[in-house]
N, C-alpha and C positions, 0 to 999 in steps of 0.2 A: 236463282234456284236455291234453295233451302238444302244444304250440305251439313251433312254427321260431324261433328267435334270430336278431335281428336285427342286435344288436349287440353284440360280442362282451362278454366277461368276461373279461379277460387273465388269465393264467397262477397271476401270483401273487396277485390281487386278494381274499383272502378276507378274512372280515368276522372279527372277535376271536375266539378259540374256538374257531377251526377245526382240524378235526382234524390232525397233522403227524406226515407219518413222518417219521424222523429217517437220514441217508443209509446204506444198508448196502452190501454186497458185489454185484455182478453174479456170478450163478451162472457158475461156470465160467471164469473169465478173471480174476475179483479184482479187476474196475474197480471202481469206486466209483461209486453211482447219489445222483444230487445229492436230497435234502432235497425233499417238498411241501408243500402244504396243501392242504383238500381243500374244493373252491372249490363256489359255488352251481352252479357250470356244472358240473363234474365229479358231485355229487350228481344231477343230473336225468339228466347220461347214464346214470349209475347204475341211476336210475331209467327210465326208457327203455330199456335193455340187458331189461330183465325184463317190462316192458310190451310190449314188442314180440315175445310167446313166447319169450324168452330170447338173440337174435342180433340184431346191427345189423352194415349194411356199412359201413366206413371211408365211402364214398359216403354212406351213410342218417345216419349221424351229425353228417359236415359239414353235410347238407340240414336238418337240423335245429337246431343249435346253434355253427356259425362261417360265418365270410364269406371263410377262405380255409385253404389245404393245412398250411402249417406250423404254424399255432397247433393245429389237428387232430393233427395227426402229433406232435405234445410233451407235449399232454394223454393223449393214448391211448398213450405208448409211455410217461409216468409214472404214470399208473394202474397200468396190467401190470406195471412194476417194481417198484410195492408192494403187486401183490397184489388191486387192487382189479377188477383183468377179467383175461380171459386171451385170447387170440389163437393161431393155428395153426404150427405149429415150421416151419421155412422148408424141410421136404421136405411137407409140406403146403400151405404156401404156394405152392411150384411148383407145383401142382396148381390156384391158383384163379384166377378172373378179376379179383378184388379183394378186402380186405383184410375178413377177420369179425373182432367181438369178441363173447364170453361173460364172466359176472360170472365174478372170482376167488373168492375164502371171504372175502376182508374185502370187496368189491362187496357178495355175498350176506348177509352179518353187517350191511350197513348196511341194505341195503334191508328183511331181515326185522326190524331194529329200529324201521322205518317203522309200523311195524304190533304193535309190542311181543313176536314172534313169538323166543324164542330158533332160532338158526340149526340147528340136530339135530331142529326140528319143519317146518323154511321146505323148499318145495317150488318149487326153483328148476331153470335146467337147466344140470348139469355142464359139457356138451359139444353142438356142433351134432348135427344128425342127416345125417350126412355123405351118405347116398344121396339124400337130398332139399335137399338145400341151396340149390342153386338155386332151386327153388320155392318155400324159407322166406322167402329173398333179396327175391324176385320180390314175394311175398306182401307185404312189408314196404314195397317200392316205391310197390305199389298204395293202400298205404293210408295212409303219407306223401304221396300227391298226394290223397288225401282228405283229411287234417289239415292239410295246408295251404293247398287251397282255401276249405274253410272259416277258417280264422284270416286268408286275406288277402279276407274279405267278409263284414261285420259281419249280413248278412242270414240267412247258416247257422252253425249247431254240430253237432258230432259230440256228443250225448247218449249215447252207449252202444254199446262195440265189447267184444264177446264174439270171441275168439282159439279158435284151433284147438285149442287145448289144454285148452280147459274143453270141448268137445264129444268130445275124447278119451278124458277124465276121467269125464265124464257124458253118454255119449250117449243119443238119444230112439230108439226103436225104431217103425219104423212098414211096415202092410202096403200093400199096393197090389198091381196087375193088371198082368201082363207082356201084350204084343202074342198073345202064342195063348191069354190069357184062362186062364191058371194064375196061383196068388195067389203072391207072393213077401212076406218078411219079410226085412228089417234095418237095422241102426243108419243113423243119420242125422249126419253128420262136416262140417259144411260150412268153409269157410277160415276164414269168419268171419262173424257179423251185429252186424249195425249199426245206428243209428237215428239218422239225421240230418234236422234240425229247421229247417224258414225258414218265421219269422215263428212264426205258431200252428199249423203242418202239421207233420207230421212224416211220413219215409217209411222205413220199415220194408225189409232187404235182407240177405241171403244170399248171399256171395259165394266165387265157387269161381274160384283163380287155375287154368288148365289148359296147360298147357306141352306137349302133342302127347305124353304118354306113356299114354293109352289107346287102345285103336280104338275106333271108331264104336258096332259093336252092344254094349260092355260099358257105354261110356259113359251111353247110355240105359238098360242095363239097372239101373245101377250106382249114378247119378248122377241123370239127367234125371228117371224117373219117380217115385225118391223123394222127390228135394228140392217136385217137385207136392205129393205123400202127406203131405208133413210141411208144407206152408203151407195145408193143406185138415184138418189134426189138431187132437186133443185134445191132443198133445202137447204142440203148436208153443202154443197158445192159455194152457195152464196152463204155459208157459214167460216166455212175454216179454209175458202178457197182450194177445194182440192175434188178431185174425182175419186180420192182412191183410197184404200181403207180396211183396216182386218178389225173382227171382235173378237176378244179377250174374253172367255169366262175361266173364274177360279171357283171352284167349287169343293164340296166338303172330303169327299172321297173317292176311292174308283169305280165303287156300284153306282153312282149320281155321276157320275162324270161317261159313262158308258152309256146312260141313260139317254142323258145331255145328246150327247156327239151321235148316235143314233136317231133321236126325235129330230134336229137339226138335219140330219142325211132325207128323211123323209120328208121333213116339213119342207124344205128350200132346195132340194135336189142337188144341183151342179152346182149352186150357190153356199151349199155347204163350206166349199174350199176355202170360203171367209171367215170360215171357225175356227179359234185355236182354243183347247180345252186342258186344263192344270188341274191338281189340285193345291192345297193351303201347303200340307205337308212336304210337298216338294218346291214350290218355290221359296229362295230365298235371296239372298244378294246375288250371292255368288253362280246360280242357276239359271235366275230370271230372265236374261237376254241370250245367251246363244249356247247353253248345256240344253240336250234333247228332253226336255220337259212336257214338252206340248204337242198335244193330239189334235192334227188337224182337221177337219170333214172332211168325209170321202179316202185318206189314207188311215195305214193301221203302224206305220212305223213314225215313232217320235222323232218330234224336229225338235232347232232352237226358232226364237225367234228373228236372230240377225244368224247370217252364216258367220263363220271366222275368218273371212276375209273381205263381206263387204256384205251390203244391205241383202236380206232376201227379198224379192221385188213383188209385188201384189198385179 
């Protein structure tokens, strides 16, 4: 599991045998880009670039392996100069809220050497998916304040995060029952699932980041009743071996989120109790697992999601 740095790795600190460009040309202008090595910090972002479905924010990066802006900003702008990530061309850049990186082909050539994988068979991602970027973004937020709640409480681990891109890859197909009692069939996409473990419990989660770009009745239609269908399946069971299962939605604010947990009450009745409902603004490390964040279906007082003394049970 992918754990936050505490304390830095400087720049040049790598251990004998480290890999070393040696300085070339800057495209386009002829400067000359100084010499690296390619450090344990720089390998895990590597690593991390790819674990986290292929994108990290300049933000998500520092939050996880430095304790301030510039040793950030010299790692990540010598990576990209030889190759090893790549970032957005600065009429792109005007366009975002903060800085993305994707692996380069030497990023990508390392990581699929992690796994013995020549790079012409490695199934990495080229380029963001630029309509939805924000929500990849968002997605990556969310689950950096889960990786790091756990590593700062020796009590929880994150045992198992399945990415959106392996339910892309191999989605589960499942039917279920629309509101006028017609059957509906289709795939099963969720952001991501999870299995985080305190103590001998562990809880099992499905989690959909929702950024206000559906309406109401598609959402249910779309969303709400499948994700029931699929923690009530054969699918879900011969998937992660398990019967038993909460959804996660994080959502933009309190009007969308009352929306949410309401549409949900109606759409899946008793099955509601499977909803737990946040928003962005309130989760964060320190909230995410067991401070009363989260609006259940069917109740109106906030829970956590573990109790403070041992698992809350499904």
């Amino acid at each position: 599991m992918l754990e936050p740095r505490t304390t830095p790795l400087y720049a040049y600190d790598a251990p004998d045998g480290a890999e070393t460009s040696a300085p070339v040309k800057e495209a386009g202008d002829g400067e000359m880009i100084p010499s690296m090595r390619l450090t344990d910090r720089d390998r895990r972002i590597l690593e991390a670039v790819h674990a986290y479905d292929g994108i990290l924010a300049d933000t998500q990066i520092k939050a996880l392996f430095f304790t301030g802006d510039s040793q950030m900003q010299l790692r990540t702008r010598l990576l990209c100069q030889h190759g090893y990530l790549k970032r957005p061309t600065r009429k792109q850049r005007a366009a975002l809220t903060r800085g993305v990186y994707w692996l380069g082909e030497r990023g990508a050539a390392y990581v699929a050497g992690l796994s013995g994988q020549p790079l012409a068979e490695f199934a990495w991602r080229k380029e963001p998916r630029w309509g939805q970027l924000e929500h990849d973004l968002t997605l990556n937020d969310v689950r950096i304040a889960f990786v790091q709640a756990c590593h700062g409480n020796p009590d929880f681990a994150i045992d198992e995060w399945i990415p959106s891109t392996e339910f892309w890859a191999h989605p589960d197909r499942v039917t279920y029952t629309l509101a006028n009692g017609r059957s509906a069939s289709r795939f099963v996409r969720p952001d991501a699932y999870m299995v985080i473990s305190q103590g001998e419990y562990s809880g099992k989660f499905l989690l959909e980041v929702d950024l206000s770009t559906e309406d109401q009745p598609r959402i249910a239609r779309d969303k709400l009743l499948p994700l029931v269908a699929y923690l009530r399946s054969e699918a879900y069971k011969k998937r992660f071996g398990y019967t038993s299962g909460r959804i996660l939605f994080v959502t933009t604010g309190d009007r969308r989120l009352s929306n949410l947990k309401r549409n949900a009450e109606v759409a899946t009745g008793p099955d509601a109790r499977l909803f737990y409902f946040t928003t962005l603004s309130q989760l964060t490390a320190q909230t995410v697992l067991q401070t009363p964040i989260w609006l259940r279906g069917g109740q109106e007082e906030a829970v956590g999601l573990f109790r403070t003394a041992e698992l809350e049970k499904v």
